[in-house]
N, C-alpha and C positions, 0 to 999 in steps of 0.2 A: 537552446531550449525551444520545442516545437511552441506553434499558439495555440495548441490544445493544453499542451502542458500550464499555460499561461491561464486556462479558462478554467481550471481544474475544480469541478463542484464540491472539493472539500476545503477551501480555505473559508470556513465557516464553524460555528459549532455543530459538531456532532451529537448523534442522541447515543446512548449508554447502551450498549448492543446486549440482549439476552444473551447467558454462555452457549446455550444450544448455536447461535447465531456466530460468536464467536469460534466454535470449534469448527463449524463449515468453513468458515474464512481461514481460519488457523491451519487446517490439513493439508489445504487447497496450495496456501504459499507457502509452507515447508515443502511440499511436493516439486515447487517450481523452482525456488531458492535451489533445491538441493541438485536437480535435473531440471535441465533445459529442456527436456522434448518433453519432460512432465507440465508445462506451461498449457500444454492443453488441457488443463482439470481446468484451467480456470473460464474456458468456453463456453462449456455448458452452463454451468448457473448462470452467467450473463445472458444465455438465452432464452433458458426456461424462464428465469423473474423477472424479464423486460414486459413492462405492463402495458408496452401494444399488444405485443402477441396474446398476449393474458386477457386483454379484451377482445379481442379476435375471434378465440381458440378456448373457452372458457374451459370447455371439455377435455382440453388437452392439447397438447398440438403435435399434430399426423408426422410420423418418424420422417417423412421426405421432405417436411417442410423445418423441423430441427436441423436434416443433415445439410441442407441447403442453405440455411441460417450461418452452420458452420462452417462451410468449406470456406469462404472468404477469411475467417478467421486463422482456418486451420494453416490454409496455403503460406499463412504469412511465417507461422512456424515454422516452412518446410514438410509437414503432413497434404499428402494427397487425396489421402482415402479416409473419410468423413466416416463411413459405416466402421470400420475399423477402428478410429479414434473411439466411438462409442462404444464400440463393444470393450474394449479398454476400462474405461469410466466406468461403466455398467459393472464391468467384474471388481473394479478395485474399489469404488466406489458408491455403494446399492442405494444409499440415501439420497442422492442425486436429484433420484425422479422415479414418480408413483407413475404407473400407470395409469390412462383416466380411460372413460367412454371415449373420449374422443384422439387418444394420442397422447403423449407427456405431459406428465403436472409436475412444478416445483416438489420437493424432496417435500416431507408432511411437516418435519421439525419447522421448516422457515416459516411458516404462518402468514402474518401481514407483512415478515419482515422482505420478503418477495423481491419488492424491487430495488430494497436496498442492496439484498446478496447480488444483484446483478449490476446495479450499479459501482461497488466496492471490486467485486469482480473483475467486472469489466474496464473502471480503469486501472486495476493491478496489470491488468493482460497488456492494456495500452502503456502503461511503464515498464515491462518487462519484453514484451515482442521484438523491439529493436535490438535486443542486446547479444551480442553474440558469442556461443560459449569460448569455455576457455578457462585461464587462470585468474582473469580480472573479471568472468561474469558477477561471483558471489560482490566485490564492491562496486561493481556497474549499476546491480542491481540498488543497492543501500542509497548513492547517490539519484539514479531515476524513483525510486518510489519517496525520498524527500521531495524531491521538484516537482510531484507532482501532487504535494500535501498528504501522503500517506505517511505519517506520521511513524506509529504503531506499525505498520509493515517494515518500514526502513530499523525501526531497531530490533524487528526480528533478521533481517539481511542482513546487518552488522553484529548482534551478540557474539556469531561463533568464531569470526576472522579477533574480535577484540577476544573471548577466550583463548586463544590460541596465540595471542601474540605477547611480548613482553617489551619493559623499558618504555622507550616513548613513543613507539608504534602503538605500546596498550592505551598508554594516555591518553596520545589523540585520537585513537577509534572512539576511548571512551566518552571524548568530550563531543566528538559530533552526536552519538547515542545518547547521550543526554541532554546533546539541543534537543534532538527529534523528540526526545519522550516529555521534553517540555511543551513543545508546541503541541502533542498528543494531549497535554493536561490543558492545553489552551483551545482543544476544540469543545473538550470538555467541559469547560467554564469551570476548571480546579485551578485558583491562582494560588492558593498555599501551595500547592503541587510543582506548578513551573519556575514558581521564584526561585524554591529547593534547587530544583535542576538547574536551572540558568545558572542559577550563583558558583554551584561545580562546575557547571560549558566554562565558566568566564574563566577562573581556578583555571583547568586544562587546554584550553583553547589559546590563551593572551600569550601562554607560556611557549606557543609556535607560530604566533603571528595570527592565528584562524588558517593555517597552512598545515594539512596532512600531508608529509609524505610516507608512504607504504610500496611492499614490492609490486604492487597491481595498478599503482599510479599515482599522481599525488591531487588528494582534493583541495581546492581552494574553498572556503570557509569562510575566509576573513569579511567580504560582507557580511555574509549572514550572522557574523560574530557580534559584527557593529550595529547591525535590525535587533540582535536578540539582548544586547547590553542595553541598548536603548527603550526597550520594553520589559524588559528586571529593574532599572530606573525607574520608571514610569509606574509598572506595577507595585513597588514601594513603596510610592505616595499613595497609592490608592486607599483608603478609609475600609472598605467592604468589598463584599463581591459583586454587587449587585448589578453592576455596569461595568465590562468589560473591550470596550466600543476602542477606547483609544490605544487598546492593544493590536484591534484588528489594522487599525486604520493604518499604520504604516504599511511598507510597502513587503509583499511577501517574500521570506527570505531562498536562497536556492544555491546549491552548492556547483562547483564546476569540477568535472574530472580529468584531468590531463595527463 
């Protein structure tokens, strides 16, 4: 696990994202889940809503200084041609970005949520860039967007592999999918939410060790099985919601792919 991965600005609570906010984030990583070379929808917003440039560039910012923002990102994709990425975006995606006096502005729906789309964005791109297509991208992916506290993305990168699978391959896809969507209720500060979950992770999980194996590799779990027992424990003494401190405080859990 890189030490970016380790620094990752979401192992905290999150704020309750507007739907308009949600469906940008939501198109964006269906897009990339589903195609790899579609991983560059997720560039731009991390461009446009990065709040230096935004104070920079209030009026926009001048299409040479976008495409130049992106090549460094794009290059890592294997995309060369930066104008072309956008004209991409621009046809498939118009919400993207308004025109301003001065050059590109955030898409109108994001509002102030600005630099969270670019922030969210941008480390989705950071947990999916390394990965390389193929048969094992779609669980490469479920395993890096965990590690990297994206909660809520990783169970969208697992829903379709656990649709699709049956016996105890459904099982255990499902019980990593319902760690993840626990600690998603845990960014949230919903503990009636993640108890629910955890109590099924434990259910499906204990029953393989915290050890998936599947045809695209087998994940190791079983820490994270032992962090998340340990915080369904813990959560069950709790009286209220009102302090959720001693949940954060152990140490964050993270899966291994091999």
């Amino acid at each position: 696990m890189s030490d970016a991965c380790n620094r990752t600005p979401f192992w905290q609570r999150q704020p309750l994202l507007p739907v308009a906010i949600q469906e940008v984030l939501r198109e964006r990583l269906e897009a990339a889940l589903a195609d790899p070379a579609a991983r560059e929808a997720l560039v731009w917003p991390t461009i446009l809503g990065a709040p230096s440039l935004r104070g920079e560039h209030p009026d926009g910012l001048p299409e040479e200084r976008l495409l130049a923002h992106a090549a460094r990102l794009l290059a890592a994709l294997g995309c060369t041609d930066p104008a072309a990425a956008w004209q991409r975006d621009r046809a498939a995606r118009p919400d993207t970005a308004l025109a301003g006096p001065g050059g590109w502005l955030p898409g109108a729906a994001w509002g102030s949520w600005g630099p969270l789309v670019s922030l969210r964005c941008g480390w989705t791109l950071a947990a999916l860039t390394p990965l390389a297509p193929g048969a094992t991208y779609p669980l490469a992916c479920g395993v890096s967007l965990f590690n990297h506290g994206l909660y809520h993305e990783c169970h969208d990168a697992l829903e379709p592999l656990w649709g699709a699978a049956t016996g105890p391959l459904r099982e255990g896809l499902q019980g990593l999918i319902l760690m993840a969507g626990g600690y998603h209720h845990l960014q949230q500060h919903n503990r009636p939410g993640l108890l629910a979950l955890w109590e099924e992770t434990r259910v499906r999980l204990e029953a393989c060790g915290g050890v998936v194996g599947t045809p695209w590799g087998q994940v190791r779990a079983d820490v994270a099985l032992d962090l998340t027992i340990r915080r369904l424990d813990e959560g069950r003494r709790m009286n209220d919601d009102s302090d959720l401190a001693p949940l954060w405080a152990l140490d964050r859990p993270t899966w291994e792919l091999a």
